[in-house]
C-alpha positions in Angstrom: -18.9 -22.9 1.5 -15.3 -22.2 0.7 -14.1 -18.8 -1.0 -11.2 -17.7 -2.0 -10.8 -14.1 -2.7 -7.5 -12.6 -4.4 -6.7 -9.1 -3.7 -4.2 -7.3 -5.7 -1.5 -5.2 -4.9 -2.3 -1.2 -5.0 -1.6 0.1 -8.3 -1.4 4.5 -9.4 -5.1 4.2 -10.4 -5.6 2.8 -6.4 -3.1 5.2 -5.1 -5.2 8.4 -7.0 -8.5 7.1 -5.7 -7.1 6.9 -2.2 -5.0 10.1 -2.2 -8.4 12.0 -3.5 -10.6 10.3 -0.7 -8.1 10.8 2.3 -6.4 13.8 0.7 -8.4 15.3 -1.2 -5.6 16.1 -3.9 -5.7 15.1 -7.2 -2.0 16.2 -8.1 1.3 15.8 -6.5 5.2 16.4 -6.9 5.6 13.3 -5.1 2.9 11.3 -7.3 5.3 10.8 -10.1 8.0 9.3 -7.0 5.1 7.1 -5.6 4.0 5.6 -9.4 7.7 4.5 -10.0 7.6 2.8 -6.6 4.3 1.1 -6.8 5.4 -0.3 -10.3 8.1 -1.8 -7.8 6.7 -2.8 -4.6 4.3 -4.8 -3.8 1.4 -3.4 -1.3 -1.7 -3.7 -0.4 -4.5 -0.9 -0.9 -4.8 -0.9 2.4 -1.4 -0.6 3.8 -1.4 2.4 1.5 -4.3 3.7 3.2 -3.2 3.6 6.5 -0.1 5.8 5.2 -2.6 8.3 4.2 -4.7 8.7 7.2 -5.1 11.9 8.7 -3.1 11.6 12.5 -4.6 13.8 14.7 -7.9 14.5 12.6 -5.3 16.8 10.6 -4.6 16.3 7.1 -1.1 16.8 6.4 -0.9 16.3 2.7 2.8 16.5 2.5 3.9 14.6 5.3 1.7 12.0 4.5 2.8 11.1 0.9 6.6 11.5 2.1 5.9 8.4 4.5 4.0 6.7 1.5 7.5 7.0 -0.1 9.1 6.0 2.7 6.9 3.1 3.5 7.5 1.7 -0.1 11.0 2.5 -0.5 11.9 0.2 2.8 9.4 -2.5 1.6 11.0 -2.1 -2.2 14.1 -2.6 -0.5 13.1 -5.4 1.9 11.5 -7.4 -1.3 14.3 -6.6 -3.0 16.9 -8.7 -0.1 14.5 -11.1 0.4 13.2 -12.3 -3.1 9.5 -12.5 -3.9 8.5 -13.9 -0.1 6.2 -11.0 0.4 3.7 -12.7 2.2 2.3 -11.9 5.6 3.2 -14.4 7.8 0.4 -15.2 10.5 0.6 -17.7 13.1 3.8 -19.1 11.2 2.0 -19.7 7.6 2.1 -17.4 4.9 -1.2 -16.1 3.7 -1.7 -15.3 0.1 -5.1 -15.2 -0.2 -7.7 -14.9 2.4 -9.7 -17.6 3.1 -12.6 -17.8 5.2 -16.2 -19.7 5.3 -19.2 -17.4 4.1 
């Protein structure tokens, strides 16, 4: 059979679940920065993951939101220049959805 699944873009809720499991914080200065963006940018929950990783088994709280911003300030911008085409590209096609037999 056929699914199509729709996964939506990574809203502040998302963000403060992740930030809490990778983190562990529940509070920021940089969370009200990061809630503007995500209202702006759209991101998948797990690209925001991967910005929230501990490198090195360290957990650099700090450095890791400030390249969350960064991450969605250069993707705010790149939506911005180049309309709403968002989409991965894979194999030349654009992927909205996933799609996959089950």
């Amino acid at each position: 059979m056929d699914m199509h699944i729709e996964l939506s873009y990574c809203g502040f809720e998302a963000f403060k679940v992740l930030a809490k499991n990778y983190l562990d914080v529940d509070s920021h200065p940089l969370f009200g920065e990061i809630k503007s963006l995500l209202k702006e940018t759209k991101i998948a929950p797990a690209d925001v993951a991967e910005k929230l990783m501990a490198k090195n088994h360290k957990i650099d709280v700090d450095g890791s939101l400030k390249d969350l911003v960064e991450s969605l300030e250069r993707r705010k911008k790149h939506q911005r220049d180049h309309g709403d085409d968002h989409k991965k590209k894979i194999g030349g096609k654009k992927l909205g959805i996933f799609r996959g037999l089950f």
